[in-house]
Each structure stands twice: as structure tokens, then as C-alpha cells.
C-alpha positions as CSV (number, residue, x, y, z in Angstrom):
1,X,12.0,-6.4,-9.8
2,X,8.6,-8.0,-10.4
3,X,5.4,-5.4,-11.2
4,X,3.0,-5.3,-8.1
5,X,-0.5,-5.8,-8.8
6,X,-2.9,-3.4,-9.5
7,X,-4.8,-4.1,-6.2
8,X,-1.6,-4.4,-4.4
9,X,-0.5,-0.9,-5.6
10,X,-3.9,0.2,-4.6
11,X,-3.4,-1.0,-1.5
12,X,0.3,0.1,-0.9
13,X,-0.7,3.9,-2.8
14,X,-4.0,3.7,0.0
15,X,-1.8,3.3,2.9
16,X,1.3,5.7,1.7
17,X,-1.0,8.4,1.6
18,X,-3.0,7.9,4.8
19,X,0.0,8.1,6.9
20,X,1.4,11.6,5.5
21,X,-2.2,12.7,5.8
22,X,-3.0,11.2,9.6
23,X,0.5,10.3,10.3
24,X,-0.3,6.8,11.6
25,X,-1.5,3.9,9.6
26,X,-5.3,3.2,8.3
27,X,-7.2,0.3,10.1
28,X,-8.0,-2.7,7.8
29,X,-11.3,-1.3,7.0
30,X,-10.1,2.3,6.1
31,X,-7.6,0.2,3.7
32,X,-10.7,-1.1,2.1
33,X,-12.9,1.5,1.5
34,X,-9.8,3.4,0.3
35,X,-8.4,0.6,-2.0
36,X,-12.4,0.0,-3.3
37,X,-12.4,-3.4,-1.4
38,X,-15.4,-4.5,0.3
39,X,-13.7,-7.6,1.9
40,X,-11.4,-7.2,5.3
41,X,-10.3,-10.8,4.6
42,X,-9.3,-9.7,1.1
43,X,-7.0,-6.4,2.4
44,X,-6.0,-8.8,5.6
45,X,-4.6,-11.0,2.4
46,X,-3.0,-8.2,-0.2
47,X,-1.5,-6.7,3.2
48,X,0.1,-9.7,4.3
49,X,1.3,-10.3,0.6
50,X,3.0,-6.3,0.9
51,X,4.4,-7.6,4.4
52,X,6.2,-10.6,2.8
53,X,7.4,-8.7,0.0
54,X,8.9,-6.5,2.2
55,X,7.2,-2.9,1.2
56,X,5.3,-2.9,4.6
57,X,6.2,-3.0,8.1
58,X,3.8,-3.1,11.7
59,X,5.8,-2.0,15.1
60,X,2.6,-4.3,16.6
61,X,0.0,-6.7,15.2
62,X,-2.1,-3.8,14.1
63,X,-2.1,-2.3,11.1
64,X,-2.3,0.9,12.5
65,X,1.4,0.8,13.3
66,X,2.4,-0.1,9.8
67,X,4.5,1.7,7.8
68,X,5.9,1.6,4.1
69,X,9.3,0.6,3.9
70,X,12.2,1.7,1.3
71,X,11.2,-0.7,-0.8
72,X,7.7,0.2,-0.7
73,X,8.3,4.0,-1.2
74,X,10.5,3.6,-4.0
75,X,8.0,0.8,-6.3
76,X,5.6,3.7,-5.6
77,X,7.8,5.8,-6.9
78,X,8.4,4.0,-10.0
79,X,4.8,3.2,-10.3
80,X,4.0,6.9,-10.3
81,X,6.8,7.7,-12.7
82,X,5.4,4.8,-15.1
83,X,2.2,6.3,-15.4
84,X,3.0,10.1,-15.6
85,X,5.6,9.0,-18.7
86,X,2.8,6.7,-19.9
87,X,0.6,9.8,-19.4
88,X,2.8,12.0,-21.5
89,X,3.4,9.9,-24.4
């Protein structure tokens, strides 16, 4: 399994927590302005890189019907895990 980017993860962490907080998906500019991205064109681009890897899914062209897959939950997961051990030691 290959290490997300950091702006990827950013993105990914962004959107993970959104939904358990609004329980629906951000809009490409909440994404942003969580994620510390100024540019819709640049989330529109690490979005569509999560969505071919698999760690997101949209019920609809918007992105406020996507949701983080398996996958996505369980890099977070490991991501999360990585830095509390790395945190630790």
C-alpha cells in the first residue's frame, strides 16, 4: 500500500470529519478552506485523485454526496496510528 500525500490526507482527514460532524459531505470550497487550499481547481484535482484510488465515493456528481469508503477509513486509520506511535516515541 502506497503512503497518501500529505495534501491528499488533508483532504481525505477534512472530508472524514465533516460528515460525522454534518452528516453529509463538505462542498469543494468547505474542502478547501478545511484542507488550507485556496484553489477549487486544486481540491477538484486531490478529490478526483481520492476517487480513483478508491478511498472516496459520490451517490451524484456532487461532492456533497461523497463518502469515504473502507479503504479510505482504514488509510486514515493507519495514518492516525503512524503519528500517535511516532508521537510517542
Amino acid at each position: 500500500m502506497t503512503r497518501l500525500k500529505a495534501r491528499r490526507m488533508l483532504v481525505l482527514e477534512a472530508i472524514s470529519s465533516y460528515i460525522e460532524t454534518h452528516g453529509r459531505g463538505p462542498t469543494i470550497r468547505e474542502i478547501g478552506v478545511m484542507a488550507g487550499l485556496s484553489s477549487t481547481s486544486s481540491v477538484s484535482y486531490q478529490l478526483s485523485q481520492l476517487e480513483a484510488g478508491g478511498l472516496l465515493v459520490r451517490a451524484t456528481r456532487s461532492w456533497s454526496s461523497v463518502e469515504v469508503t473502507g479503504t479510505g477509513r482504514r488509510r486514515l486509520a493507519a495514518a492516525q496510528n503512524l503519528t500517535a506511535d511516532g508521537a510517542l516515541g
